[in-house]
C-alpha positions in Angstrom: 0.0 0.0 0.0 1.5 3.3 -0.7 2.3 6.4 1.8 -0.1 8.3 0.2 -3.1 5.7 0.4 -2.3 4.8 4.2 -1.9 8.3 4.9 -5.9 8.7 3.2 -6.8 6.0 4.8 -5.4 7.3 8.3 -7.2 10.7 7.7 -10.4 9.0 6.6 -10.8 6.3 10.0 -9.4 10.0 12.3 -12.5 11.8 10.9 -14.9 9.4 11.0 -13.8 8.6 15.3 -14.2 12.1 15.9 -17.8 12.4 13.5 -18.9 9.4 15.8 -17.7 10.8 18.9 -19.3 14.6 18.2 -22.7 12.7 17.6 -22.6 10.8 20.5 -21.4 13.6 22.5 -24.4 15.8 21.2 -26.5 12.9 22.0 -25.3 12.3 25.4 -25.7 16.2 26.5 -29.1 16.2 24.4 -30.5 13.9 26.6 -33.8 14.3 28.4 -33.3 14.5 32.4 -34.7 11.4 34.4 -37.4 13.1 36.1 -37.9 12.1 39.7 -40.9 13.4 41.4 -42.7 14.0 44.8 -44.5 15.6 47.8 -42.5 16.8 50.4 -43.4 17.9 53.8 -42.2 22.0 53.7 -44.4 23.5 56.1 -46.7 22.0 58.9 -46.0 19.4 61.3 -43.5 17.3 59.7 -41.4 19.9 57.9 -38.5 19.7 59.9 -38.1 16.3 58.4 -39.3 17.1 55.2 -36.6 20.0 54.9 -34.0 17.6 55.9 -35.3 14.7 53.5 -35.3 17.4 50.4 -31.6 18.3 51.4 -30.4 15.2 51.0 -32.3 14.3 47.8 -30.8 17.5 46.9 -27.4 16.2 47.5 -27.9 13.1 45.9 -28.4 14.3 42.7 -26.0 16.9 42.5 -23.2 14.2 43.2 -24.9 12.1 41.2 -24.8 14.7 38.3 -21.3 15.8 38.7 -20.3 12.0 37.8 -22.4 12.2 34.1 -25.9 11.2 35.6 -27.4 7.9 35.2 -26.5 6.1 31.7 -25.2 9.7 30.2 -28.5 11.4 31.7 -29.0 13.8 33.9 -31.3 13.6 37.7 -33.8 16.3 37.9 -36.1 16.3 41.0 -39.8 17.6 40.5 -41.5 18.4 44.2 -44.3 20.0 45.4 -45.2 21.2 48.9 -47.9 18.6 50.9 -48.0 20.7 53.6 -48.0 17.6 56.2 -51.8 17.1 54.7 -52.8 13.3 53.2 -55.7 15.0 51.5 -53.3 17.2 49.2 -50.8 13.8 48.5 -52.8 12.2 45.3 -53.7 15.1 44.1 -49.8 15.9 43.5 -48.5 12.3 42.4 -51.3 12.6 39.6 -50.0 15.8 38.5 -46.0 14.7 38.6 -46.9 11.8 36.9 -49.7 12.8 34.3 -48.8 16.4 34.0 -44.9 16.9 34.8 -44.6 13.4 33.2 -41.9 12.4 35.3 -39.9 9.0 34.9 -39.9 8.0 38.9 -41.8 8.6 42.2 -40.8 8.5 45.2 -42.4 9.4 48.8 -43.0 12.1 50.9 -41.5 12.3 54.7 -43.4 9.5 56.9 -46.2 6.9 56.9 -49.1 9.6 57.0 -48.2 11.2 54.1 -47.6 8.1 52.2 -50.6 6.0 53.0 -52.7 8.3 50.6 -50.2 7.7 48.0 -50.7 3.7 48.0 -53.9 3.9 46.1 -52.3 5.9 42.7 -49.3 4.0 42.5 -51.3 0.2 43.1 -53.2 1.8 40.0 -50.3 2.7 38.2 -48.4 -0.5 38.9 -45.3 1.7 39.3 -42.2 1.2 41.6 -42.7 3.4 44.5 -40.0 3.9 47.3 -41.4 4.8 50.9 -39.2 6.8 53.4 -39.8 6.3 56.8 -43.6 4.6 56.3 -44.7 2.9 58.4 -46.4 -0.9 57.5 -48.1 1.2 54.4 -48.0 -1.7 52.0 -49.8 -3.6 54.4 -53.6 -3.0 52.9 -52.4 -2.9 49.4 -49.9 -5.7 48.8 -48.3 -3.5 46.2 -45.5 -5.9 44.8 -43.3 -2.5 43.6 -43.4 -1.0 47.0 -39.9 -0.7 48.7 -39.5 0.5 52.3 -36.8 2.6 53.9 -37.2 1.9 57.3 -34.9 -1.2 59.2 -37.8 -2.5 61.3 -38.3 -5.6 60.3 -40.3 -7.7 57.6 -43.0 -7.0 60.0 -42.3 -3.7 61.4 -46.0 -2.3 62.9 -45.5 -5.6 65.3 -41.4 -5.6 65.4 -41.6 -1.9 67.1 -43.0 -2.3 69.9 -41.5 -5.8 70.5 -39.0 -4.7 72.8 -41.0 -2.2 74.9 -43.3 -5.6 75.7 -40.2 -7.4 76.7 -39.2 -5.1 78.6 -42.6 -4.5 80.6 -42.7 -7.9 80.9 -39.7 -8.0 83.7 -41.1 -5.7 85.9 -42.4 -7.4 89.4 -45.2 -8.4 89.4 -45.6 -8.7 85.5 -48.5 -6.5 84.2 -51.7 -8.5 83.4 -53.7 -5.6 81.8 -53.0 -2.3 79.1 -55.3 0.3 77.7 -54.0 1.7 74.3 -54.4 5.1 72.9 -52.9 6.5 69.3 -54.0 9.6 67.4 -56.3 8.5 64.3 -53.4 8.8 62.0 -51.9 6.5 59.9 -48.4 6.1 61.6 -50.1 6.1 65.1 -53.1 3.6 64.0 -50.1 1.3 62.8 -47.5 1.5 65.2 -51.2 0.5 67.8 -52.0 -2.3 65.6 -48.1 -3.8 65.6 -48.8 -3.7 69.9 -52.4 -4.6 69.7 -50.7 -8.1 68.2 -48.0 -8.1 70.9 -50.4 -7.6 73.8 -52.3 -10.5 72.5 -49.4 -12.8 72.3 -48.6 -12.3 75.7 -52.0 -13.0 77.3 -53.0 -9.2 78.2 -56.0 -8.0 78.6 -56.8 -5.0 77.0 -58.8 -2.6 79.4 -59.2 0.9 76.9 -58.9 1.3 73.7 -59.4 4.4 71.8 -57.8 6.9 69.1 -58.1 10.4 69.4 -58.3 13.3 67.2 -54.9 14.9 66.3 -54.5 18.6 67.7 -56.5 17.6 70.4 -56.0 20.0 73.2 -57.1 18.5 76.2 -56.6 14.8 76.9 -58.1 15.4 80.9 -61.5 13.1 79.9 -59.3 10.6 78.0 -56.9 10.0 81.2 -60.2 9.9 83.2 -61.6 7.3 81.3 -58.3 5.3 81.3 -58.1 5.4 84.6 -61.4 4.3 85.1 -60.3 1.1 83.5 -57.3 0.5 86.2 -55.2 -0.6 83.6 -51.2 -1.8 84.4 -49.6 -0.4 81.9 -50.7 2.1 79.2 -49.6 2.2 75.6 -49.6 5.5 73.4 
């Protein structure tokens, strides 16, 4: 082959590396964001974990994005304000998802504000990650639901476990409990997990009642507890 034919040929294979690589550079950078969405808790009652969870998320993808992304394409996190209220939670996962068409949801801060997030995703039949919930896939069985919480396989009944142990080596042993939880989803769970544990170890429930969260004054509820003369009192 002569000099000047190898030298074409050289020229010709340099060109076409650095046409392929300026394509798949312009592809690469052209590349739609994976769009993760959710509610976050920003004001009310759980906003000081909310604030803390969006930090870190925050974190997450800017590392995430100074390393090229995920598969050449960049994280961009979609959220909206819940306000600590489960009524305002499907309406926002319907909107990320139908409206802001993202690729991924995730959950809010805590079981309350997941629970009413269960029902869209079930219908969806799309992975959904749960921070800090609560037994939340209990009811709905939802086989793309994953839990970040390290209680258990069975954590509404694993939480409590050791608080019953530990009640259980007082002298004399306590015979009897009354239970009380505010009609919330984390609270009406976490009761449940001891309801189960009270009746393994023979108790006898004496109250057992949920109040309304903000309540102000819990005098008639101690009243009626103590009216029941129970051992040991669960809340």
């Amino acid at each position: 082959m002569n000099t000047f034919r190898l030298s074409y040929l050289r020229s010709l294979v340099a060109a076409f590396a650095f046409v392929t690589f300026a394509v798949f550079a312009t592809s690469v950078s052209a590349k739609e964001p994976i769009k993760i969405g959710f509610g976050m808790a920003l004001t009310g009652g759980l906003a000081g974990g909310g604030k803390q969870s969006l930090v870190a998320m925050e974190m997450w993808a800017d590392d995430i994005n100074k390393k090229g992304g995920i598969l050449g394409r960049p994280v961009k996190l979609i959220y909206y304000d819940d306000q600590t209220k489960a009524s305002t939670v499907p309406g926002i996962y319907a909107k990320l998802l139908d409206v802001d068409k993202v690729d991924f949801v995730v959950s809010g801060y805590g079981t309350n504000l997941i629970a009413p997030a269960m029902p869209l995703v079930k219908q969806r039949d799309i992975v959904f990650m749960g921070l800090f919930g609560m037994d939340c896939n209990k009811k709905w069985k939802h086989d793309k639901y994953f839990q970040i919480l390290p209680s258990g396989p069975d954590p509404a009944v694993d939480f409590s476990r050791a608080w019953f142990e530990t009640i259980m080596q007082l002298d004399p042993k306590p015979k009897s409990i009354a239970f009380i939880a505010a009609d919330a989803e984390f609270a009406r769970n976490l009761k449940g997990g001891a309801e189960v544990n009270a009746k393994r170890l023979g108790m006898k429930v004496t109250y057992n009642k949920n109040y309304k969260p903000g309540t102000p004054d819990f005098t008639p509820i101690i009243r009626a507890i103590n009216a029941t003369n129970p051992d040991v009192i669960y809340v």
